[in-house]
N, C-alpha and C positions, 0 to 999 in steps of 0.2 A: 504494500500500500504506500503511498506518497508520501512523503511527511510535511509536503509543501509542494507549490505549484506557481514557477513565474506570475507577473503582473502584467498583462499588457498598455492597460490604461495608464499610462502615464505623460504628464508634459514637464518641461524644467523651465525654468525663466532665464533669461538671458546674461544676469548678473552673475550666476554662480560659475564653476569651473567648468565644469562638464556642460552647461548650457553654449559657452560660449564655443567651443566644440562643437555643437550641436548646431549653431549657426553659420559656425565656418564651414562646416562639411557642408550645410543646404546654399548658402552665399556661393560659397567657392569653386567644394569640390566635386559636387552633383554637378553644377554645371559644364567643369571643366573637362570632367569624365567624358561628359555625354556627347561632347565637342571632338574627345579621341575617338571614343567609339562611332563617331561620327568621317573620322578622319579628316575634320577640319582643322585639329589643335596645330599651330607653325612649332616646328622646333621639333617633333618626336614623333617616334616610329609609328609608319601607319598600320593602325587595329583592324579595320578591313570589318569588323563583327559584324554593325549593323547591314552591310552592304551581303556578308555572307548568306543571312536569312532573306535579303532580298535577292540572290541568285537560288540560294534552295525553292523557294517559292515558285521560280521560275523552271526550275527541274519537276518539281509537283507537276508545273500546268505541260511540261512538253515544250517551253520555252527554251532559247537560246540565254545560256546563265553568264553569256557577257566574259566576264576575269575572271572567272569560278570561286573557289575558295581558296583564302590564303589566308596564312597563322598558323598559330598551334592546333592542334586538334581537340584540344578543348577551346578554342576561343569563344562558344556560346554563353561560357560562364560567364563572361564577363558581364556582358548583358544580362543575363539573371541577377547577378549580384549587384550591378549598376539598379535593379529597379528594385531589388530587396531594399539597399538602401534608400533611394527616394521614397519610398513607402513608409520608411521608417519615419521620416522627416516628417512626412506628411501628417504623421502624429502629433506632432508639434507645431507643423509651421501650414496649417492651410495654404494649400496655391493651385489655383485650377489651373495654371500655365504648365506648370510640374505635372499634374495630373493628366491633363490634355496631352501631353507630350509621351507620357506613359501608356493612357491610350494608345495613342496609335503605333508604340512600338509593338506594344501584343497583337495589334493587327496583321502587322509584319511579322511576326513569331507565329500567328496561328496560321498564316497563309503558309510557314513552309513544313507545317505539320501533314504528313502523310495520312492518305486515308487509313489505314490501321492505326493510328497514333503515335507513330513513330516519330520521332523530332532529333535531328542531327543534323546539322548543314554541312560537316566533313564526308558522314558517309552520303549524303541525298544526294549532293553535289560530285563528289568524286567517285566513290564505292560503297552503291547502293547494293553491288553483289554480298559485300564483305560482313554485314549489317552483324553484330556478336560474335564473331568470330575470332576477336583479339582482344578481348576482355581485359587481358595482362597489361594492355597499353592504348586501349580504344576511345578510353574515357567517354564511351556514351552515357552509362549510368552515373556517372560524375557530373556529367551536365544537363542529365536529366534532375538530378536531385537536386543542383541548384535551380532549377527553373524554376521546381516544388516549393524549393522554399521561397522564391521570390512569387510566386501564385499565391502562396498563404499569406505572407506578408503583404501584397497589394491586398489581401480580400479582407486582413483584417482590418488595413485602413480605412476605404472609403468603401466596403463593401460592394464590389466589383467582382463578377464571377467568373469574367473570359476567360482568363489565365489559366484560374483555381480549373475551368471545365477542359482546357485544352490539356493541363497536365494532369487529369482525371482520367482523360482518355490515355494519355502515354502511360501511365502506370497499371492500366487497365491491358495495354498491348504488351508491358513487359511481365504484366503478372501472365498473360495467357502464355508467353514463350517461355517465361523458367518454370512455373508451378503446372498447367494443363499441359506444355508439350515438352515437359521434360527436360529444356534446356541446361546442361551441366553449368558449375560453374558460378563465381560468385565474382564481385566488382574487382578489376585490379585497384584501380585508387577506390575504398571505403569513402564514400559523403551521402548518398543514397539512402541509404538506413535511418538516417539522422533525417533526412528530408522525407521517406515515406511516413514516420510517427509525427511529424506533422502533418501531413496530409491528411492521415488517418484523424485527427482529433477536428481539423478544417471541414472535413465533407462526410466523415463516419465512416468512409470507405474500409470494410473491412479487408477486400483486398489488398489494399494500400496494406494497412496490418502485417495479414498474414505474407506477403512478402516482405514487406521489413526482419520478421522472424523468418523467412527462409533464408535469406542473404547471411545470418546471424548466427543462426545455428549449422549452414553448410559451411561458411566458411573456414578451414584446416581440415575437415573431414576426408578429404582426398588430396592429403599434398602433393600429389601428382598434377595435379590439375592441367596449370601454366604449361607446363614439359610438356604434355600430350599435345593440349591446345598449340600450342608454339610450333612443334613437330608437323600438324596438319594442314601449316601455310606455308608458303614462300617468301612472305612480304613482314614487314616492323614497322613500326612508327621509330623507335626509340633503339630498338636490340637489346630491349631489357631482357635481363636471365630470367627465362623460366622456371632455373631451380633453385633461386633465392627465394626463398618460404620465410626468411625472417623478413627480409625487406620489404615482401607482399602480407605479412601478418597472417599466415598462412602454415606457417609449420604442425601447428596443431589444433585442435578446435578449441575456439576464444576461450570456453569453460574451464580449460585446462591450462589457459594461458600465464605464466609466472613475471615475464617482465617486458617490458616496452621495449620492443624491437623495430626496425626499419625507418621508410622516410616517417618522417614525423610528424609532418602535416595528415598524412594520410591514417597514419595510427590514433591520433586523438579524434580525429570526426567519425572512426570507429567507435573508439570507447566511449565517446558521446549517444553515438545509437544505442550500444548494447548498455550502458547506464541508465536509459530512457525508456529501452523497451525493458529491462529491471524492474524501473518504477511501476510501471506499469502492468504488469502481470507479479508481481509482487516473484519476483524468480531471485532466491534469498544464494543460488548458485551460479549464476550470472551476476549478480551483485559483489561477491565474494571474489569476482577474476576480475571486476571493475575495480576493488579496494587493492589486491595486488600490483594492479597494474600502477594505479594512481599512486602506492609508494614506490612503485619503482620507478617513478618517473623524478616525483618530489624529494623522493628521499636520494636518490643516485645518480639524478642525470639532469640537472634544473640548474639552471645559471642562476644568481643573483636576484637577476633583472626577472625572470621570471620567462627567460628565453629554453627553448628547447629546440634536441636535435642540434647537437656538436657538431659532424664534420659536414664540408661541403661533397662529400661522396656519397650520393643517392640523398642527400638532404635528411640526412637521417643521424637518427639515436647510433651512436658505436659501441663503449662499454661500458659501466660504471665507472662512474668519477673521473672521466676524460674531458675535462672543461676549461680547455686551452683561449684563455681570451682574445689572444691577437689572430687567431685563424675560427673563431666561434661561425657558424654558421646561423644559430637562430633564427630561423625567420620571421618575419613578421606573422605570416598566413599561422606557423607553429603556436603560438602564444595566442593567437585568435583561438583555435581550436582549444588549446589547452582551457580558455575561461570556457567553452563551450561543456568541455567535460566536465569542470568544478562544479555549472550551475545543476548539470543535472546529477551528478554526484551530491546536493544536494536536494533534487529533490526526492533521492532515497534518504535522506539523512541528513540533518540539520549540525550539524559541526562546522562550528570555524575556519578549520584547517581550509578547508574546501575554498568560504567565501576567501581566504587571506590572499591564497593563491590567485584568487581573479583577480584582487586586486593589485597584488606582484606584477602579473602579466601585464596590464590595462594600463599601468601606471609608469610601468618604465620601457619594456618591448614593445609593444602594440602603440602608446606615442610617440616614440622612439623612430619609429615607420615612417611618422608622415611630417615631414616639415612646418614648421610653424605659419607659414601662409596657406598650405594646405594642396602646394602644385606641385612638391616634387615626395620622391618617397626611397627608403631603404626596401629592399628585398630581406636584406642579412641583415643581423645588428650585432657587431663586435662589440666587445668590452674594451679593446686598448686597439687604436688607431696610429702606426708613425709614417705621415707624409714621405714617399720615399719607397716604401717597403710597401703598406698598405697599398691594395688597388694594383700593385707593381711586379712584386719576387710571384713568380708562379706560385708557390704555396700560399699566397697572401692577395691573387689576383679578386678574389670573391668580396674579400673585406674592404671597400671601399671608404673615403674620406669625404665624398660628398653624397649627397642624395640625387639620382639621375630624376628627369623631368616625368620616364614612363619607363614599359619594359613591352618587350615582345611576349615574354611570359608575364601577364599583367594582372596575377590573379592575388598580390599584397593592397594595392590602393585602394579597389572598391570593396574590399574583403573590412578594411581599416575602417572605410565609410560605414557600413552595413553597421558592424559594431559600435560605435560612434551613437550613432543614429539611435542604434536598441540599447543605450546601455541601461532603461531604467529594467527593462528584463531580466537583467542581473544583480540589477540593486535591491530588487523587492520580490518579498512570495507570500504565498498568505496558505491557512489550511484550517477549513472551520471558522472559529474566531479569533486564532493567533494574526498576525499580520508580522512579517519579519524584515529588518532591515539589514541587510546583507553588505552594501556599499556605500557612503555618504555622499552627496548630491543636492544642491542647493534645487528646490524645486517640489512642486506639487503630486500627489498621487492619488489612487482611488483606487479599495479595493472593493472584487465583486462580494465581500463579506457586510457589506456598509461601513467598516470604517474608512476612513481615508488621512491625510496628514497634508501638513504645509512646512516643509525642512526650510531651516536658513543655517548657511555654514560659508565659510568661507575656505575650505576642501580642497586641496590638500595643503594649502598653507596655512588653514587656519583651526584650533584644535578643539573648538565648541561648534558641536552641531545642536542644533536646536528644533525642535518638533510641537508643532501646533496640531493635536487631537481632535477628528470627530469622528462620534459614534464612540460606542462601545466596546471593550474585547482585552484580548490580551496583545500586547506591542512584543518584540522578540528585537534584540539591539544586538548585532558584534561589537564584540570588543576584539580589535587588532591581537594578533600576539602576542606585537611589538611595544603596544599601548599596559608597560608595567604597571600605572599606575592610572585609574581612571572616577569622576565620580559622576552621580547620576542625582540629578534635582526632578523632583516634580512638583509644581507649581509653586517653585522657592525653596523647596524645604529639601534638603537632601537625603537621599534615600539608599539603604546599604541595602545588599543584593551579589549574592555569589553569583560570579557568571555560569552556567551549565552547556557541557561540550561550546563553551565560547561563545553564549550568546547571554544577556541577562533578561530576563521576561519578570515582565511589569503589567498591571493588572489598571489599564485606563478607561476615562472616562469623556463625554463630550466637553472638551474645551480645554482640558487639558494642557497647560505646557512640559514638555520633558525633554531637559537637558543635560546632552552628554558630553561630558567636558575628558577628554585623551591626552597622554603625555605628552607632550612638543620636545621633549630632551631629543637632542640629536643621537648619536651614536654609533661605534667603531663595530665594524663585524668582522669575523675570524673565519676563515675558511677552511673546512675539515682537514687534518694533514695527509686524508686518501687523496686531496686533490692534488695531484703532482709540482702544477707549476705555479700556486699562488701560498706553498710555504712562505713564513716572513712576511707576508702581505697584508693590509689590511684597509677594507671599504668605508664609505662613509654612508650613511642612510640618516632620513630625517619621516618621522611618520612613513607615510609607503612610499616614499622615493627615495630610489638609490641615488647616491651623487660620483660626481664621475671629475677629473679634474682637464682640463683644455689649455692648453696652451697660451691662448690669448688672453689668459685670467692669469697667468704665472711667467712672466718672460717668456714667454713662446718655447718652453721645453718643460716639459713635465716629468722626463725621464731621469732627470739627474735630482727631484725631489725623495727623501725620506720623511714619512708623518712619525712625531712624535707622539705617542699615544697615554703618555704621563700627562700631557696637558689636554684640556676642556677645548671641545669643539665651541666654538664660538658663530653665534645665528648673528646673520645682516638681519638690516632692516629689509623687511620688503621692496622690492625698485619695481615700480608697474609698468615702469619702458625698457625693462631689461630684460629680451628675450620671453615678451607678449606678457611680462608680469612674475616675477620668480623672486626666492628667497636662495643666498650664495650661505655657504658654509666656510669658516678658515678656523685652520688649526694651524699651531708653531710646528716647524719642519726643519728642516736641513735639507742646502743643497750642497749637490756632491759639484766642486769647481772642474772644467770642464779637462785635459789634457791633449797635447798631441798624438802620444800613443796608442798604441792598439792596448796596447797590454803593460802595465809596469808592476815594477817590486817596491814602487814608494807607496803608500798610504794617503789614501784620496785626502785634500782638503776640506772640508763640510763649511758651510757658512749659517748659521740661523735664519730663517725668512718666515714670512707666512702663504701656507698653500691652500688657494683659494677652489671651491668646490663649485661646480652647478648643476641642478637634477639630469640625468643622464638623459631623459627624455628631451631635453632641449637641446643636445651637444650637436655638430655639426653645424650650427645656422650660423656663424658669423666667419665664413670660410675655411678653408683648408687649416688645420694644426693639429699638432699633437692632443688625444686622449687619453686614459687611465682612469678605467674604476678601481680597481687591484693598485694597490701602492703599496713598496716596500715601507716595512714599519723601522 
């Protein structure tokens, strides 16, 4: 049974952190997407999408499809995910020109839907023979399960059913080829699953369902699979190995599964499905390879920042405690997925642990992504950057020092949006009459229970959030990990309350105020000494931002700094024109004086200075220099 259940009703105001986010993305970066996908943006690689479904279309009717298809073979996502998130917005920001425009993109989308329900513009367009047959590397059900999700997401907005019916019928044509004619075989990239249990909750579609649990429970069942399937063509997208089963999450079946293996991205929109469909069917052993996985990911393989997935080789998880900062792969899309798993790992189970992690990810990788004006973005997010080497030595060409404007593989931007967009999804659940606050966010909500609230915070730099009550019931509050000391007023008076698996529940009433006041101490983190190469090292963090130190805050070399850690971190004032609005951290240091040698037998110089900090989320935007989250202590 559930122990909680997302919020979708939610708006933010424009004042607080995440609102203003919420504006940039519908200002900005809806626009500016829509522009690529459009192939009118100057300056960056053309996406070809929207033009894709208007030559599939034309393969539907018997038409001449013009330039055919070009991209990747998933490039339909893009466009699901571009309207997922405008959808989002739309929650927030009424705009019938947004809307209008979304319109008539599903008209385009349903014109290049086959009469079976088929939707693919790689295979309609080029290999309409080939249609499942390469599952390993095809990504149809990949970009079917984003379309799903951006169909549910348009229907919950202005309640709009095109989409929701076109990809009723596609799920409708892929349950009749796996589940009635037996097609072997389960998704090479896992997102499907996660997108059919919405579906299923969207339209009741029981089909939708029971293939979500066939995808789930087939897949590792025949690790042979790929090998055979591979064997029986001629042709690849990619030349990925058939008989890599860890990299496909396919070595054995989920149920039995003990640690997060493969690309990354691919593995959490997994165990996002199978946590969900958990929830759901109350499956207390499917939940149980969800909690393994999730410590094996948290516990042994999770950056800082809240990044995952280490090397740039398959983009993927490698081994425990290999968390090499200057070649990190992280990506953005990984740390997306990652909050995706925590919420519904929540909504089997209300623990802390869960929300902390969202907001790890959300706070430092997943901002981290997209540049502070909201036009260019990171794929990767390193931990330690050096001008030179970054971007440059072949083992370090992946980790880049600027953010590029777009990607041919473009599937981190609108992914950044979509999340952006939903974050109150995540911030809030409700079950019964509990009502739960998982994330802080200046801004309004309403649950389907009748209560609802009105937050004021000033988030993440400020460390009282504040809650105006109506209705009845019980409120459910985290308390950070990080947050050692915390106290709770309600309506003045202050109120003691042991928190429970991380949450403290308080028993309110209409009109209610209740304020929760978190620790603001900065503080040094230590990194386990399984991790090989940040012995000696030591982070700075403030509430849930990691801080990271750049260059242009320190003489433009950070490499030759030591943090002293016997002396107090020391908080700036806030500067609200400094990098869109930010709080800098300094601590007394030593710098090491610089030398001509490669190498000597003298004994470095050290000078005292102070080394100056800023949320890692912000680092890259005032050009090229040196970075460091990890600093020798």
């Amino acid at each position: 049974m559930k122990s909680q259940k997302q919020v979708l009703q939610n708006a933010y105001s424009s004042d607080g952190f995440i609102g203003k986010y919420q504006e940039l993305v519908k200002n900005t970066v809806i626009p500016y997407q829509y522009t690529v996908l459009c192939d009118n943006a100057s300056g960056v690689e053309k996406s070809h999408v929207i033009q894709n479904f208007i030559n599939a279309g034309k393969a539907i009717r018997g038409e001449d499809v013009g330039d055919g298809f070009y991209g990747m073979v998933f490039q339909d996502s893009d466009a699901a995910k571009w309207i997922e998130a405008a959808s989002y917005s739309l929650h927030h920001f009424p705009d019938p020109e947004l809307e209008k425009t979304i319109d008539q993109l599903i008209e385009v989308i349903a014109a290049a839907q086959d009469e079976d329900g088929y939707l693919n513009t790689y295979f309609t367009i080029k290999d309409k023979d080939k249609r499942f047959t390469n599952l390993l590397e095809g990504h149809e059900l990949y970009c079917a399960g984003h379309m799903m999700e951006a169909a549910c997401a348009y229907y919950e907005a202005v309640g709009k059913r095109r989409l929701l019916d076109v990809m009723l019928k596609n799920a409708e044509h892929i349950y009749k080829v796996f589940i009635e004619e037996g097609h072997e075989g389960c998704p090479g990239h896992p997102e499907v699953e996660l997108a059919l249990m919405k579906m299923y909750r969207a339209t009741g579609s029981e089909k939708c369902f029971e293939l979500a649990k066939h995808f789930i429970n087939t897949r590792g069942t025949d690790p042979d699979y790929y090998k055979r399937e591979r064997a029986k063509r001629d042709w690849t997208v990619w030349g990925n190995n058939g008989e890599d089963n860890d990299y496909q999450q396919s070595s054995v079946p989920l149920r039995q599964a003990e640690r997060a293996t493969g690309h990354a991205v691919r593995a959490v929109y997994l165990y996002t499905g199978m946590a969900d469909l958990a929830a759901e069917t109350d499956d207390t052993e499917l939940y149980a390879a969800c909690k393994r996985l999730w410590k094996s990911i948290t516990g042994k393989q999770m950056y800082i920042t809240g990044g995952i997935g280490s090397t740039v080789h398959g983009e993927a998880f490698s081994v425990d405690y290999d968390l090499p900062s200057d070649t990190a792969y992280a990506e953005t899309c990984a740390s997306i997925g990652l909050m995706f798993f925590a919420s519904k790992m929540l909504e089997n189970e209300v623990k802390g642990e869960y929300a902390d992690v969202m907001e790890q990810a959300f706070y430092n990788t997943v901002l981290a992504g997209m540049q502070l004006d909201g036009k260019k973005f990171f794929y990767v997010n390193p931990l330690e950057v050096i001008p030179g080497i970054s971007g440059v030595s072949p083992t370090h060409r992946h980790d880049l020092t600027q953010r590029p404007d777009w990607y041919a593989c473009a599937c981190c931007p609108p992914n950044a949006a979509r999340l952006i967009s939903s974050f109150g999804k995540y911030a809030y659940g409700e079950n019964g009459d509990t009502a739960y606050c998982h994330l802080f966010a200046a801004g309004t909500v309403q649950f389907e229970n009748g209560m609802g609230l009105v937050c004021e915070t000033a988030y993440p730099y400020g460390f009282t959030i504040k809650y105006k009550i109506s209705g009845t019931g019980r409120f459910a509050i985290r308390i950070p990990h990080w947050s050692k000391e915390f106290t709770i007023k309600i309506n003045g008076a202050a109120h003691s309350v042991a928190p429970k698996d991380g949450y403290v529940y308080l028993s309110v009433s209409d009109g209610d105020e209740v304020i929760l006041i978190l620790d603001d101490s900065p503080r040094f983190i230590y990194a386990s000494s399984k991790i090989p190469r940040l012995t000696g090292t030591v982070a700075l963090c403030r509430g849930p931002l990691v801080y990271c130190f750049e260059g242009v805050d320190n003489n433009g070399d950070v490499l030759s700094l030591k943090l002293d850690t016997n002396e107090k971190i020391t908080v700036q004032k806030y500067e609200p024109d400094l990098l869109g609005g930010t709080v800098q951290l300094s601590v007394k240091a030593m710098r090491i004086s610089p030398t001509d040698s490669l190498y000597s037998a003298e004994k470095p110089v050290c000078t005292p200075c102070d080394a100056v900090a800023v949320p890692y989320y912000t680092w890259g935007n005032r050009g090229e220099n040196q970075m460091r989250v990890w600093m020798p202590e």
